[in-house]
FITOR-560520 format. One line per field, with one value per residue: residue in one letter; residue number from 1; z, x, y of N, C-alpha, C in turn; chain. Coordinates in steps of 0.1 Angstrom, whole numbers. Layout:
# FITOR-560520
residu A  ...
num NUM  ...
n.c3 Z  ...
n.c1 X  ...
n.c2 Y  ...
ca.c3 Z  ...
ca.c1 X  ...
ca.c2 Y  ...
c.c3 Z  ...
c.c1 X  ...
c.c2 Y  ...
chaine A  ...
END
This chain:
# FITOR-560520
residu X  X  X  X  X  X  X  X  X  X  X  X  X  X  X  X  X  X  X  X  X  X  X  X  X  X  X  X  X  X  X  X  X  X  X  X  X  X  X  X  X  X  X  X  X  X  X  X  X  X  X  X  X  X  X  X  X  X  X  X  X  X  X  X  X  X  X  X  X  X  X  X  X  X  X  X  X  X  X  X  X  X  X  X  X  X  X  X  X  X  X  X  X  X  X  X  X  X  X  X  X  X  X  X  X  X  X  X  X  X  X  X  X  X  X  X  X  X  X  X  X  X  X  X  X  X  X  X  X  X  X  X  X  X  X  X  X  X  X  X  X  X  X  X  X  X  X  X  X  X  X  X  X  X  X  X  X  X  X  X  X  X  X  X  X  X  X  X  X  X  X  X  X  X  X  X  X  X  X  X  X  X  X  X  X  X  X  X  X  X  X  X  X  X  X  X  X  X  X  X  X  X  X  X  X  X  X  X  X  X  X  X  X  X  X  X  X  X  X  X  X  X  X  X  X  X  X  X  X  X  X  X  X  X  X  X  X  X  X  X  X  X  X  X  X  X  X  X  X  X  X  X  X  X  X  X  X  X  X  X  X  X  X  X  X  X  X  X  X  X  X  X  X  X  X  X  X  X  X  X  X  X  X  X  X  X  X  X  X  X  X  X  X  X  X  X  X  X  X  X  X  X  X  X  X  X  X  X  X  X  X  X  X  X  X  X  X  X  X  X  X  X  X  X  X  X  X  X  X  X  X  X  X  X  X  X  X  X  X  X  X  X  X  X  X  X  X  X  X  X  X  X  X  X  X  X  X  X  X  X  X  X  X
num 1  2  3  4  5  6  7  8  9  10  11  12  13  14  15  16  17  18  19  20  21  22  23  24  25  26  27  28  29  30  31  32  33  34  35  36  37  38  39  40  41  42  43  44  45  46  47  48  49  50  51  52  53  54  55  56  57  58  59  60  61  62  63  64  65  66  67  68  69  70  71  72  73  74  75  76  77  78  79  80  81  82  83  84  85  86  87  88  89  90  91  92  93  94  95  96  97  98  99  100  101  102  103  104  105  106  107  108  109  110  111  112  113  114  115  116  117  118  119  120  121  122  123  124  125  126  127  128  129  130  131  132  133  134  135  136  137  138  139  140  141  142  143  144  145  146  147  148  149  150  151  152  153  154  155  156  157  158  159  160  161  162  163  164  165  166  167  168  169  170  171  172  173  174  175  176  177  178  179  180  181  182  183  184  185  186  187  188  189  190  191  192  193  194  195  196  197  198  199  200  201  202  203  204  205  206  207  208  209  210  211  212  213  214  215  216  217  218  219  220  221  222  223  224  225  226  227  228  229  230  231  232  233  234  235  236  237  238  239  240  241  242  243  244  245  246  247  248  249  250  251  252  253  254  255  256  257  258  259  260  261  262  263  264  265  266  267  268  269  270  271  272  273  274  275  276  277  278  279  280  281  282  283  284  285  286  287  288  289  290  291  292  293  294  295  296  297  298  299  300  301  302  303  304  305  306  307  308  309  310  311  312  313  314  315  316  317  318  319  320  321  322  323  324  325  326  327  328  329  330  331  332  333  334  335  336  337  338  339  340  341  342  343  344  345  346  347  348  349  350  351  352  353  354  355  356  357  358  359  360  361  362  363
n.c3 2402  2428  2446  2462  2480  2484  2504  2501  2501  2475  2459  2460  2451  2432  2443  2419  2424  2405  2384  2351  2347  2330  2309  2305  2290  2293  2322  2324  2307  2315  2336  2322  2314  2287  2252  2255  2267  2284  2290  2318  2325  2331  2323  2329  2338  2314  2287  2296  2300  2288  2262  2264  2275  2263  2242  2251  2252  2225  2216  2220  2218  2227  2246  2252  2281  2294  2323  2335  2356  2391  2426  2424  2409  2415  2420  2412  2388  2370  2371  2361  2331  2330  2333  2311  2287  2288  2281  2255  2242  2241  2262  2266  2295  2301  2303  2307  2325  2334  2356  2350  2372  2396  2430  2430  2402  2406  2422  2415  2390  2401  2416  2394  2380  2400  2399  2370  2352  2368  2377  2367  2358  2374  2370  2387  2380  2398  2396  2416  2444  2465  2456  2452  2474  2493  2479  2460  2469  2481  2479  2481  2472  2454  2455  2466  2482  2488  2514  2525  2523  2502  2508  2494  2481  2469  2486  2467  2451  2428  2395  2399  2414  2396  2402  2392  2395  2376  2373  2393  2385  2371  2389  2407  2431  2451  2454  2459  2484  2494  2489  2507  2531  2537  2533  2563  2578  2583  2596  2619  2628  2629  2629  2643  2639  2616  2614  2628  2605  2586  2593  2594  2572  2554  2540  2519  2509  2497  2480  2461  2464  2446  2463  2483  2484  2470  2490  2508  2498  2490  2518  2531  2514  2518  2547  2545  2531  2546  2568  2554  2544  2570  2574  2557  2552  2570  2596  2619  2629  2626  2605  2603  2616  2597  2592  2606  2610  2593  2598  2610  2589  2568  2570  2570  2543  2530  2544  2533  2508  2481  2466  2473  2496  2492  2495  2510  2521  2539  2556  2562  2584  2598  2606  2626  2648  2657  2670  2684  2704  2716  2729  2749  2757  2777  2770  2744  2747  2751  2738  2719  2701  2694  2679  2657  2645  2633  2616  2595  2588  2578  2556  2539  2547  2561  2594  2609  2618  2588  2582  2575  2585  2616  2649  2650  2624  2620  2637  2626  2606  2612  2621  2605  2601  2586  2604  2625  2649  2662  2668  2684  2675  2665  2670  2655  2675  2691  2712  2716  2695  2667  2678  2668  2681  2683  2692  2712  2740  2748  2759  2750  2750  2758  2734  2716  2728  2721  2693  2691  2707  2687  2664  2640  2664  2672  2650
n.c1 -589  -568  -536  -514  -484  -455  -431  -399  -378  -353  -365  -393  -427  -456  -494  -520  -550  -581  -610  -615  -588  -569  -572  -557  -528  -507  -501  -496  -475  -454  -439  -420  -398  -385  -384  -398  -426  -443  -471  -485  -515  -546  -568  -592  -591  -578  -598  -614  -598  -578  -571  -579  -558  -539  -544  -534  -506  -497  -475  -452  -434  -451  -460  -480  -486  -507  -521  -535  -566  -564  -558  -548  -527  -506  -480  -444  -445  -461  -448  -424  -433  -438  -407  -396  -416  -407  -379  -378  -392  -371  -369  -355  -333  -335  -368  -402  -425  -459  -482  -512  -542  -555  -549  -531  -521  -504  -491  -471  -464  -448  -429  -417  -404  -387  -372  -359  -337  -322  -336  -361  -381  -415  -450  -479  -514  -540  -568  -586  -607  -592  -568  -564  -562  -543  -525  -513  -495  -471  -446  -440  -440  -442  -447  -471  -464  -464  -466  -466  -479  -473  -445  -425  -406  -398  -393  -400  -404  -427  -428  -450  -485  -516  -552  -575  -609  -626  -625  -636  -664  -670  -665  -673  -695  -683  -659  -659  -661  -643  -624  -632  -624  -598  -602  -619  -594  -573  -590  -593  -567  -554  -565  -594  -616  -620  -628  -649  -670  -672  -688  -710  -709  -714  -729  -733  -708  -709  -725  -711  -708  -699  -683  -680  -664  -644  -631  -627  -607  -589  -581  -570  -549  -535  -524  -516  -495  -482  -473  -458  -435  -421  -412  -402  -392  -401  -384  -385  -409  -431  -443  -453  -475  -497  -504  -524  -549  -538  -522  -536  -555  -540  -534  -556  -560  -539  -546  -571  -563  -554  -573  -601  -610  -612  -589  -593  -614  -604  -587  -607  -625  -599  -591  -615  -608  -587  -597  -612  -591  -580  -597  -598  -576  -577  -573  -593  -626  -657  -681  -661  -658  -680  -688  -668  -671  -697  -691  -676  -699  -715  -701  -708  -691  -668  -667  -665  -648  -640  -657  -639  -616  -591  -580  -555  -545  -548  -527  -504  -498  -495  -475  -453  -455  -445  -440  -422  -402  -375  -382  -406  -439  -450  -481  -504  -524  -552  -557  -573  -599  -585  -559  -533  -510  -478  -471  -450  -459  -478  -509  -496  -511  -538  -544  -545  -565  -591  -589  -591  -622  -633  -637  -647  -667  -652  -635
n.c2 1158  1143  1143  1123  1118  1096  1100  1089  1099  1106  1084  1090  1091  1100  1095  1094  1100  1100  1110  1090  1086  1064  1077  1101  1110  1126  1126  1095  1090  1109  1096  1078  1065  1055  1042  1018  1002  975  958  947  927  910  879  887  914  929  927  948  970  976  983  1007  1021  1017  1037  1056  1055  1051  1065  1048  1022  997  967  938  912  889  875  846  846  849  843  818  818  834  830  814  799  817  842  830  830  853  862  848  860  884  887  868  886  906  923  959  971  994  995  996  987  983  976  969  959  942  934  910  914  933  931  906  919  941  924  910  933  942  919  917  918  929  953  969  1001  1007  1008  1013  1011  1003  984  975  979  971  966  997  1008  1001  975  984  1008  1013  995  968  935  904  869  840  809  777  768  793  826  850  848  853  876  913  946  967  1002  1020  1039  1054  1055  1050  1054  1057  1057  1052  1026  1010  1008  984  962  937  928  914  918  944  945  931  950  967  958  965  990  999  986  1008  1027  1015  1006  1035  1055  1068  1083  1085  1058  1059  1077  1059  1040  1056  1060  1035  1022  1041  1042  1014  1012  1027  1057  1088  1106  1096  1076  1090  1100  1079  1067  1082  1085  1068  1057  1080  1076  1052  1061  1077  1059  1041  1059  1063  1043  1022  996  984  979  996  987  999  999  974  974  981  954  946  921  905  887  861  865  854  833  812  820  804  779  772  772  791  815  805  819  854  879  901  893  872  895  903  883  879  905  906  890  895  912  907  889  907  921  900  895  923  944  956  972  953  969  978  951  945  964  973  938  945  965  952  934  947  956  933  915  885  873  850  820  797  766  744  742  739  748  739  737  764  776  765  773  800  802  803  826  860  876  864  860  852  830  838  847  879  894  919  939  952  982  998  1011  1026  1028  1006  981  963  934  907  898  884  857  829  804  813  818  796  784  805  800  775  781  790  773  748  723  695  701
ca.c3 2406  2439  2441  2470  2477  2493  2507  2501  2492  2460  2454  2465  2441  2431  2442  2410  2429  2401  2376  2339  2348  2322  2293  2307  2285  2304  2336  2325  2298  2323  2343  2313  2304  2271  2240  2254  2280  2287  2302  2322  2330  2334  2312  2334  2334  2300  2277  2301  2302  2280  2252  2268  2282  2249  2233  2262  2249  2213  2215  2225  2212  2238  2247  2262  2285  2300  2328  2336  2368  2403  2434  2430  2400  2418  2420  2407  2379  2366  2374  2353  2325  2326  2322  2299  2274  2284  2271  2244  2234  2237  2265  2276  2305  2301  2296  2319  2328  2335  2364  2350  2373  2409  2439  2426  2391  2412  2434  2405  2382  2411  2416  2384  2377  2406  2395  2357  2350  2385  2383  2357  2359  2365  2372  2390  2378  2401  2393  2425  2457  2475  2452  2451  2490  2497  2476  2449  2475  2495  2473  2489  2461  2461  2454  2472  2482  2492  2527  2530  2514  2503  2515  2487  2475  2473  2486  2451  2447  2417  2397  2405  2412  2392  2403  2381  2404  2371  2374  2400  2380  2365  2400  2414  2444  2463  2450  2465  2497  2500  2492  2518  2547  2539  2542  2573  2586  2586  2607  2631  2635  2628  2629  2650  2636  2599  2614  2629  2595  2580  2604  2593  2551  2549  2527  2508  2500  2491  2467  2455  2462  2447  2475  2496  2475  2467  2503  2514  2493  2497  2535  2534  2504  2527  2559  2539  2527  2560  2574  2542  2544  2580  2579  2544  2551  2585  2603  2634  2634  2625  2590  2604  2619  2582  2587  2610  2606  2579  2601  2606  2574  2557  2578  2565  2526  2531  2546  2530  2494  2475  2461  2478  2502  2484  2507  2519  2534  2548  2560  2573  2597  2605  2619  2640  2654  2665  2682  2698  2710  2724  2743  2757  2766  2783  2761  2738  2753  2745  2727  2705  2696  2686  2668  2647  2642  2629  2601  2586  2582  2570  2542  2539  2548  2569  2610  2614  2612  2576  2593  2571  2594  2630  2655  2650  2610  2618  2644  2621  2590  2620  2630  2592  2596  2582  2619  2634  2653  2674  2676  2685  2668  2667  2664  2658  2682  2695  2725  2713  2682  2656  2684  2672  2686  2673  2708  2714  2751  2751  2763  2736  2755  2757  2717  2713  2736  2712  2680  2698  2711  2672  2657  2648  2670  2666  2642
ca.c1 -578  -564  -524  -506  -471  -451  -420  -391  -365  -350  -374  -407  -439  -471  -504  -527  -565  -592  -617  -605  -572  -566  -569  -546  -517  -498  -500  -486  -461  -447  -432  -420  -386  -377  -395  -404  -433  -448  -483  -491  -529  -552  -573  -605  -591  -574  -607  -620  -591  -562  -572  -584  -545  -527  -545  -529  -492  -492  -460  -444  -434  -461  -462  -486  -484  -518  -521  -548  -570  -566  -549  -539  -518  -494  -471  -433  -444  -469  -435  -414  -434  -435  -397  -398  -419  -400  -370  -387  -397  -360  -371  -341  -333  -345  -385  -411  -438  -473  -491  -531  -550  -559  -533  -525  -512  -495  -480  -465  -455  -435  -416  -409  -398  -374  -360  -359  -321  -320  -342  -365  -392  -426  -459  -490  -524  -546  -583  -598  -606  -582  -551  -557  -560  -535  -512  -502  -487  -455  -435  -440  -441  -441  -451  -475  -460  -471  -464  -471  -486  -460  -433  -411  -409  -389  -394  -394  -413  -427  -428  -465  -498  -523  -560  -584  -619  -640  -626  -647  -676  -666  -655  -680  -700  -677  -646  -657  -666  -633  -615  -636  -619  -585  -605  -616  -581  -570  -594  -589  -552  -550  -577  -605  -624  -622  -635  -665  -672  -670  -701  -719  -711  -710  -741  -730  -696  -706  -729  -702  -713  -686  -678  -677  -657  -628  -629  -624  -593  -575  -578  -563  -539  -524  -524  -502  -481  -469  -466  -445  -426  -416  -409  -403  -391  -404  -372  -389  -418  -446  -453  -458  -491  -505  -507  -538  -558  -531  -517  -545  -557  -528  -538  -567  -558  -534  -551  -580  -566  -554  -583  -610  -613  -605  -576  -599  -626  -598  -580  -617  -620  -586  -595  -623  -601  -574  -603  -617  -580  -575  -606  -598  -564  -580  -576  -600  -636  -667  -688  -656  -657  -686  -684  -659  -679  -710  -689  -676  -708  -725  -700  -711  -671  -667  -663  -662  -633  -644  -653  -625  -594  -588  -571  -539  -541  -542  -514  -493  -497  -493  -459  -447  -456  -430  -438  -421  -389  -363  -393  -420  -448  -458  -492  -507  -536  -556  -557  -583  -601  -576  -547  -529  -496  -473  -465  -452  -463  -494  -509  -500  -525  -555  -549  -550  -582  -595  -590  -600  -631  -639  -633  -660  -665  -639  -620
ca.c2 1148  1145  1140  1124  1116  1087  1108  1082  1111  1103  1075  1094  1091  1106  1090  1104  1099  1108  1096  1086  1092  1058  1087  1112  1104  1132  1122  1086  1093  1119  1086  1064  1071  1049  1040  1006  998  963  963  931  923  894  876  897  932  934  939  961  988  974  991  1024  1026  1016  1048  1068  1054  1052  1072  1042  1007  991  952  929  900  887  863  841  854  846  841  808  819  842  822  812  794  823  847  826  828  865  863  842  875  902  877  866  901  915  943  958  973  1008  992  1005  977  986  970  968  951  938  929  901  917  947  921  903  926  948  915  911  941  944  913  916  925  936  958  977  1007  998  1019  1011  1012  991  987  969  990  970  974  1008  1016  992  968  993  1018  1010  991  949  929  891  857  831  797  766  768  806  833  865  847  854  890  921  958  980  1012  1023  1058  1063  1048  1055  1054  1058  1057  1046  1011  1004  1003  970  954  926  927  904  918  958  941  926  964  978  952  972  1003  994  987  1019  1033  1006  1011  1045  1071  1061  1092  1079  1044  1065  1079  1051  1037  1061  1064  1023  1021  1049  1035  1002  1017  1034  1069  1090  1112  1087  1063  1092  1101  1069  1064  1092  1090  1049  1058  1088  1066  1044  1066  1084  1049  1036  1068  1065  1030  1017  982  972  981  1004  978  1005  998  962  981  976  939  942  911  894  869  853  861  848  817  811  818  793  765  770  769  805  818  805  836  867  883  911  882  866  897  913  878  883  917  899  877  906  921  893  885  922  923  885  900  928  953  963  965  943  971  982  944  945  976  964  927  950  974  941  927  958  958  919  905  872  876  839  811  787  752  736  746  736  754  736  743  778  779  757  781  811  799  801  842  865  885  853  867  848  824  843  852  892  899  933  945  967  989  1009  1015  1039  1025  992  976  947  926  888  897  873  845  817  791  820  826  786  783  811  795  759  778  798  764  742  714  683  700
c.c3 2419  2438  2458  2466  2486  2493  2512  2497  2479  2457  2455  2451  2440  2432  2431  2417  2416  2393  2357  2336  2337  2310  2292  2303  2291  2318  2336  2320  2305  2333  2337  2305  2295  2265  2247  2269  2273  2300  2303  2330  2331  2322  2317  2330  2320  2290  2284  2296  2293  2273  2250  2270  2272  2239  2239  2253  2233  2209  2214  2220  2224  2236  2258  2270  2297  2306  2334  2355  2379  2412  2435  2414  2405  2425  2410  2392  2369  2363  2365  2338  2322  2323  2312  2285  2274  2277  2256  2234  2235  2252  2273  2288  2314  2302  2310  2314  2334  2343  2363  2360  2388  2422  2436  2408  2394  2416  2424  2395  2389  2415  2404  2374  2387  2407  2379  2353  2358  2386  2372  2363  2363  2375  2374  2387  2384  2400  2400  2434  2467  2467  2454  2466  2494  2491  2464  2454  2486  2489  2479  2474  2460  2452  2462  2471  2488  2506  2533  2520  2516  2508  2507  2478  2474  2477  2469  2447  2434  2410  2403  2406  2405  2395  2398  2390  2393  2368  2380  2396  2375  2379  2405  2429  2455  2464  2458  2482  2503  2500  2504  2528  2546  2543  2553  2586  2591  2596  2620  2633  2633  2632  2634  2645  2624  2601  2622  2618  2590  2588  2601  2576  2551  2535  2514  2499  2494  2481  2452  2447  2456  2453  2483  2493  2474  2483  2515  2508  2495  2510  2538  2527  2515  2539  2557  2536  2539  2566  2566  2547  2556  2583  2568  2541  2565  2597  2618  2637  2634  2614  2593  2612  2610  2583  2595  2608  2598  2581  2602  2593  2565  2560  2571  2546  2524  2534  2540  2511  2490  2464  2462  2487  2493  2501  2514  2529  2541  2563  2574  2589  2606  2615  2631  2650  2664  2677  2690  2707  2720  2733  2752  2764  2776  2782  2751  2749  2745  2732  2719  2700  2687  2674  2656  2635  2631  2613  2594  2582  2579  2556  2542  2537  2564  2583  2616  2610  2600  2589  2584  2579  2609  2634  2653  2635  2612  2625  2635  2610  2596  2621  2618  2587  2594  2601  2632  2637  2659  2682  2682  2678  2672  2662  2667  2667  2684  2707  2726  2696  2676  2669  2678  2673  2681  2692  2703  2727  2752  2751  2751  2744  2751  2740  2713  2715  2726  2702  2682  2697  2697  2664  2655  2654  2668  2653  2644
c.c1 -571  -548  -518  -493  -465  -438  -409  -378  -362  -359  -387  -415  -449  -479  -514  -541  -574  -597  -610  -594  -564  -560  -561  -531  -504  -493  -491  -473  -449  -437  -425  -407  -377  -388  -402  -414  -438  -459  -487  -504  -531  -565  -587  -601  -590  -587  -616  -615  -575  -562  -568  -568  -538  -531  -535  -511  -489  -478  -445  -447  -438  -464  -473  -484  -497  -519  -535  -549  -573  -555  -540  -528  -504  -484  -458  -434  -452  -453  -424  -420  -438  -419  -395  -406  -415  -385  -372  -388  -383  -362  -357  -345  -339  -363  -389  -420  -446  -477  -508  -538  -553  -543  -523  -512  -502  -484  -469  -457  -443  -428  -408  -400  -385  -362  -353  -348  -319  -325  -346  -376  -404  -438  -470  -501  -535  -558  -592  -594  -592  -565  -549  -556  -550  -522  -505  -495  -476  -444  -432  -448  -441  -452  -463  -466  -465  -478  -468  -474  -476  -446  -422  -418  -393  -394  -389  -406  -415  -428  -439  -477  -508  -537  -569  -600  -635  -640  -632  -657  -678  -667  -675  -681  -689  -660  -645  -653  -653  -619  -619  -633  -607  -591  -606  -606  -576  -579  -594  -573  -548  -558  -594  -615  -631  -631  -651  -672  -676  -686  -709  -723  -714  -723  -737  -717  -698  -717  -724  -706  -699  -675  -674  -661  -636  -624  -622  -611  -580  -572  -567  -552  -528  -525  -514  -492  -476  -464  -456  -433  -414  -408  -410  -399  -394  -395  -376  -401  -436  -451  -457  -474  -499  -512  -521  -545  -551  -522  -523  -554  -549  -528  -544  -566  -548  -535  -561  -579  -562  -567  -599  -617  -604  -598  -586  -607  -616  -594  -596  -621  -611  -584  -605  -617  -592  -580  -609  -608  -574  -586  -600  -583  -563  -572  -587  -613  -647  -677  -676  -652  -665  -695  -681  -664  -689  -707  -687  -685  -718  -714  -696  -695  -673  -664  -657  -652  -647  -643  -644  -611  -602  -585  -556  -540  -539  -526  -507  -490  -493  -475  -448  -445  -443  -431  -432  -407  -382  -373  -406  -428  -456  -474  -499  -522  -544  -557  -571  -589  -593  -560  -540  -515  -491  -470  -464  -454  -478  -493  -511  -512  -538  -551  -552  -565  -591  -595  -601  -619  -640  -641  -644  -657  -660  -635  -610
c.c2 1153  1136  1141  1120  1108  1093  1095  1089  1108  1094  1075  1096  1097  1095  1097  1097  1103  1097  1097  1090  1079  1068  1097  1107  1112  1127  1106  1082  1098  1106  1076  1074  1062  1049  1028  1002  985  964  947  933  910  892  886  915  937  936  946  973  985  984  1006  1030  1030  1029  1058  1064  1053  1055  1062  1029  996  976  945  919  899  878  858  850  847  847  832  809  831  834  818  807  807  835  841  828  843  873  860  853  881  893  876  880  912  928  947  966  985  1008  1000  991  984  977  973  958  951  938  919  902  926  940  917  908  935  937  909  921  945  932  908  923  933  952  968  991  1002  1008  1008  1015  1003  994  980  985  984  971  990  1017  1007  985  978  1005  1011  1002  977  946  918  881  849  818  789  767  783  818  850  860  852  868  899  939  967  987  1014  1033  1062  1055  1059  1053  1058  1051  1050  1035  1001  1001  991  960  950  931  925  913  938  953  939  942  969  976  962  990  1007  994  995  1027  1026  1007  1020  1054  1066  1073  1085  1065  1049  1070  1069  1038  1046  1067  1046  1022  1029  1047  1020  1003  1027  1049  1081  1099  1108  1079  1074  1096  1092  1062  1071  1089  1076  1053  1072  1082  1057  1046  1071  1067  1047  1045  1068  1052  1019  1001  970  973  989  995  988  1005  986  963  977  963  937  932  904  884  861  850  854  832  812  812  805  783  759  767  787  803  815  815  842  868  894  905  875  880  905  899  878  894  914  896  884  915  916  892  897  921  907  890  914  940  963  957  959  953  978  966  943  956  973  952  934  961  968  937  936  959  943  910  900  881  863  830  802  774  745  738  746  746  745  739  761  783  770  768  795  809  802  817  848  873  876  863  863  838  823  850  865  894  913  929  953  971  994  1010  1031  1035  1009  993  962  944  911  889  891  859  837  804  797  819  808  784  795  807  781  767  784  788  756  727  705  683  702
chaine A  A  A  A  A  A  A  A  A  A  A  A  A  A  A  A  A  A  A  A  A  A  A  A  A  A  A  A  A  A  A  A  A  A  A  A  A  A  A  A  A  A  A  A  A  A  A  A  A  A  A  A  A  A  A  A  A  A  A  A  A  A  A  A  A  A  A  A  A  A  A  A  A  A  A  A  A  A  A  A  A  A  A  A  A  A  A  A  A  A  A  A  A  A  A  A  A  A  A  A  A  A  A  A  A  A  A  A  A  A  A  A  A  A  A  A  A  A  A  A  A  A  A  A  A  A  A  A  A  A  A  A  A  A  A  A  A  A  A  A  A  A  A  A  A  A  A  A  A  A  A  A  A  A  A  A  A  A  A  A  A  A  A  A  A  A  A  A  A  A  A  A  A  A  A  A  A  A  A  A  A  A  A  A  A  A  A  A  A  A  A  A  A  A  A  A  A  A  A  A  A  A  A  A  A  A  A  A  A  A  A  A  A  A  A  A  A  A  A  A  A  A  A  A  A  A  A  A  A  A  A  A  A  A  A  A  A  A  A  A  A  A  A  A  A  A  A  A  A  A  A  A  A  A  A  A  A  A  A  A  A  A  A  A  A  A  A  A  A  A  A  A  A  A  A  A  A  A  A  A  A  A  A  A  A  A  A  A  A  A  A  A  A  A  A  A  A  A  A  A  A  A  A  A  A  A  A  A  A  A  A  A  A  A  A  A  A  A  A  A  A  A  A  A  A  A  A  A  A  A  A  A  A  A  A  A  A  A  A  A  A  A  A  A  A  A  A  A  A  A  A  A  A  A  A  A  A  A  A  A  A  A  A
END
């Protein structure tokens, strides 16, 4: 087991990295300070790994709440009716909640926990590739809404993620593919080494070799943590590095419908698009475009815009971004592969003429 740390001073956590780290009743007990935990999953994960957990807690007067599976269920109404059980079920204030499941359970349950009597315990355990290199570290928590995707959330850390590496073996073709776009990201806006690696294990991680596999988590999971650490709510503008590809992607899940693209196929076009728009702004060059283009589609995630959305549906759902600022729209970039920048110094016509020209014809 490999053990990082998101250095938040008083509020800093352990990343637990290993494999059946579900059964280590130590390692989760050790973060669970009342008799009362509440473990929220989905109707998919829960008879995978419910069970396996609840042997780990016995100690404890342990509650369920299982919500159906997807994206287009993260949402206020899904959120209301997980207060509605911890109510129901009396939990007070002392409880500890359990996050089992994907991004979308992490996401959820960390918003209902930081708004559940203003504010309960609650521990992460995510069992895709992309919660656990990604949404279960930093403490962004949140909703989908109509009009935009995450718009309603809150910043709240949790005691610990837990990673448990034999979850994977469960996890769908489609569903690694889309962890592997956040893998990805990181070595594109951080570590241009790790994104050479990563060119040269792809086969072996999407076979889920498992050298490869813990290798490639720890390196994203600590990538996230020094950023988190440095910049825990966005305030210096370098945790908003993270978002790499997720305004566009966020575009795109939203026009197209939540849950039609998984978030990682959106967010891996979304990275296309940022690298398209950097070389077009004369920045990044042509063969790290298609560099880039070629590791996406070796770990089989989208490059292209969906022919259902225009260029004005995406700049309309763009304009709605939380990176919107005094009017203008930040979008991250790249300079360089392992270099990205947040700027509103660009040409808004070239990025229209860029969507126009990605678009398909008279849409």
């Amino acid at each position: 087991m490999q053990t990082l740390t998101v250095e938040l001073g008083s509020r800093s956590y352990p990343i637990y990295i290993g494999e059946n780290l579900l059964s280590r009743t130590d390692l989760i007990t050790a973060h669970i300070n009342s008799q009362r935990v509440v473990i929220i999953s989905n109707e998919t994960v829960a008879p995978l790994y419910l069970e396996q957990l609840k042997l780990s807690l016995t100690e404890f007067n342990c509650q369920e709440i299982i919500l159906p599976d997807g994206e287009q269920y993260k949402n206020a109404t899904t959120l209301e009716s997980i207060f509605d059980a911890l109510l129901e079920q009396r939990c007070p204030r002392d409880s500890t909640i359990i996050a089992l499941g994907g991004g979308v359970v992490g996401d959820i349950t960390g918003f209902a926990s930081a708004c559940y009597q203003r504010g309960v315990d609650f521990i992460q355990i995510p069992t895709t590739l992309l919660s656990q290199v990604d949404s279960s570290v930093g403490g962004k928590t949140g909703i989908n809404h109509a009009l935009g995707k995450n718009m309603i959330g809150a910043f709240y850390q949790p005691q610990c993620v837990v990673i448990d590496l034999n979850t994977l073996k469960t996890l769908p073709a489609r569903e690694l593919s889309a962890g592997v776009a956040e893998v990805i990201k990181y070595g594109l806006l951080a570590d241009a080494d790790f994104f050479s690696w990563l060119e040269k294990n792809i086969e072996k991680l999407m076979q889920l070799d498992p050298q490869c596999v813990s290798y490639a988590i720890q390196t994203s999971c600590q990538c996230k943590a020094d950023i988190v650490a440095s910049d825990e709510q966005e305030k210096s503008g370098r945790r908003a590095l993270l978002n790499l590809g997720h305004t566009f992607g966020h575009a795109i899940e939203t026009g197209m419908g939540y849950g039609v693209w998984l978030h990682g196929e959106a967010v891996a076009c979304g990275m296309a698009l940022a690298a398209e728009f950097s070389a077009r702004t004369g920045w990044l060059c042509a063969q790290d475009v298609a560099r880039i283009k070629a590791l996406l589609a070796a770990a089989k995630l989208p490059t292209s815009l969906p022919d259902q959305l225009s260029a004005k549906d995406m700049l309309a759902v763009m304009a709605m971004d939380k990176k919107v600022q005094a009017g203008k729209l930040n979008l991250i970039l790249l300079e360089q592969i392992g270099t990205a920048v947040m700027t509103h110094s660009y040409d808004r016509a070239l990025l229209a003429d860029m969507l126009t020209q990605l678009t398909s014809p008279g849409q």
